[in-house]
C-alpha positions as CSV (number, residue, x, y, z in Angstrom):
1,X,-23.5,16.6,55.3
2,X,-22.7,12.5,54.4
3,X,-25.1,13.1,52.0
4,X,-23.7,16.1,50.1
5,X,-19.9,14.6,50.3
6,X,-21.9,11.6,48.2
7,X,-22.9,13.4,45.9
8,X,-19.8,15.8,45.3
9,X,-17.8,12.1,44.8
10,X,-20.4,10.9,42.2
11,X,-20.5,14.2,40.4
12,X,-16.3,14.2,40.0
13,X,-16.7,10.5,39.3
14,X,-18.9,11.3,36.6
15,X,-16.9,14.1,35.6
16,X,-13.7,11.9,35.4
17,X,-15.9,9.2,33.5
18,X,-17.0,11.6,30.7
19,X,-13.4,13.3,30.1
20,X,-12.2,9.2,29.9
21,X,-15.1,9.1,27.0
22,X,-13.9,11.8,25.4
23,X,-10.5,10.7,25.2
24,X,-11.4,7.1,23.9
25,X,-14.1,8.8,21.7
26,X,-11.1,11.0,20.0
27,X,-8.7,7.8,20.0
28,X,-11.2,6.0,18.2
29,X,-12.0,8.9,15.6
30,X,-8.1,9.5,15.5
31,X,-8.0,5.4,14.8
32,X,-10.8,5.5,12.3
33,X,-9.5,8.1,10.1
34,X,-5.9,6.4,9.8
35,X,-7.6,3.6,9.1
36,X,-9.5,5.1,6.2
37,X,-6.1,6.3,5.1
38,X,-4.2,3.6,5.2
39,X,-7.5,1.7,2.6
40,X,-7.1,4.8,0.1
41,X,-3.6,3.9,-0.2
42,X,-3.4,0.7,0.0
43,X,-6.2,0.7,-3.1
44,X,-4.0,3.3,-4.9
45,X,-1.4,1.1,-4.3
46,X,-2.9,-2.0,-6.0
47,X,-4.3,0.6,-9.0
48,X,-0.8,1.1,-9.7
49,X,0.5,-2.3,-9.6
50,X,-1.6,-3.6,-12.0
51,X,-0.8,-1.0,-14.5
52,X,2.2,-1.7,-13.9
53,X,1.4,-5.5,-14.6
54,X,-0.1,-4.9,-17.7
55,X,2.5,-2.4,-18.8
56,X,5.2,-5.4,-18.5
57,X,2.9,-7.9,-19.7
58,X,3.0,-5.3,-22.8
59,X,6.7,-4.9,-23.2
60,X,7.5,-8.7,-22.9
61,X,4.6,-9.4,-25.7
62,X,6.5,-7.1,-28.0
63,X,9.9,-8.4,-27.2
64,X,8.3,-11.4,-27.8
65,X,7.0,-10.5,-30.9
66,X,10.4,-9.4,-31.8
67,X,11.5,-12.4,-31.5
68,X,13.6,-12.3,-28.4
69,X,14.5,-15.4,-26.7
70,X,12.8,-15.5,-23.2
71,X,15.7,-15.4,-20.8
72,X,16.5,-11.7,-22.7
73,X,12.9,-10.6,-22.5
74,X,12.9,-11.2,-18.8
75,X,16.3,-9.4,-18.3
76,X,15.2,-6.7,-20.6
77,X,11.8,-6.0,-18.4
78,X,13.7,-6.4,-15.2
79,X,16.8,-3.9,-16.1
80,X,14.0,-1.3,-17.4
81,X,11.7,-2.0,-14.1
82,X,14.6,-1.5,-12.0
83,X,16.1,1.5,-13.8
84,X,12.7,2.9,-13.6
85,X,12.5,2.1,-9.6
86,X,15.9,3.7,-9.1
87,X,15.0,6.9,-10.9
88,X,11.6,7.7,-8.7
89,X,11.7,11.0,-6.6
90,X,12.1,10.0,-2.7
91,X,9.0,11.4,-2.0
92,X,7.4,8.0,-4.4
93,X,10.2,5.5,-3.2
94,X,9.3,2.2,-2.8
95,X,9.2,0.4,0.3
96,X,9.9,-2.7,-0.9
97,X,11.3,-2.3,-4.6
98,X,12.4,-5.4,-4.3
99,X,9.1,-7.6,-4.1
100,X,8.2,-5.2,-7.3
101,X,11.3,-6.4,-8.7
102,X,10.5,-9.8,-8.2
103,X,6.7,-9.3,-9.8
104,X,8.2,-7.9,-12.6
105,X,10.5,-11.2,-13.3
106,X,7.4,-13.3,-12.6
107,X,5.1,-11.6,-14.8
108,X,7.9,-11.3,-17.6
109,X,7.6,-14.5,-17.3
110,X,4.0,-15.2,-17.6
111,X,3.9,-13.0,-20.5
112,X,6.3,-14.2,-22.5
113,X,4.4,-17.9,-22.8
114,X,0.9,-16.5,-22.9
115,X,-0.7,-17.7,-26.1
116,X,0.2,-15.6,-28.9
């Protein structure tokens, strides 16, 4: 009888051992896939920043071209950013506009005294 009572306790040990894999095996996979998520996003994310870039870099060359002075191509580029951030549906809201905002006055900058 010792013997059977043995064996009952390694076969619900083993049972409680492969329900525990299960449940790490479906974390991990649960894990994974938010992972792979979170790097399609993140390199949408950097898509759209750098049209974003170019499409500054683009309005401060023509303001520049205009003959603007810098400090009102920078303000120009920065009101039409932020009007622009302002106006986005909530379901594309920033989550940090304000690092965006802050690009944008950088690479206003940038542009404006590129080489012409």
């Amino acid at each position: 009888m010792n013997a059977y009572a043995v064996f009952l306790c390694s076969v619900e040990r083993h049972q409680r051992s492969v329900a525990e894999f299960r449940r790490v095996r479906d974390s991990h996979e649960a894990l994974h896939t938010l992972l792979s998520e979170l790097a399609a996003n993140r390199e949408s994310a950097a898509a759209g920043r750098l049209e974003i870039r170019i499409a500054v870099r683009a309005y401060v060359h023509r303001l520049r071209d205009e003959e603007h002075s810098p400090e009102v191509a920078v303000r120009m580029a920065k009101r039409t950013c932020h009007a622009i951030v302002l106006e986005m549906p909530a379901a594309q809201a920033l989550r940090n506009a304000d690092a965006l905002l802050e690009d944008t006055v950088r690479w206003a900058i940038e542009a404006y005294y590129d080489a012409a």
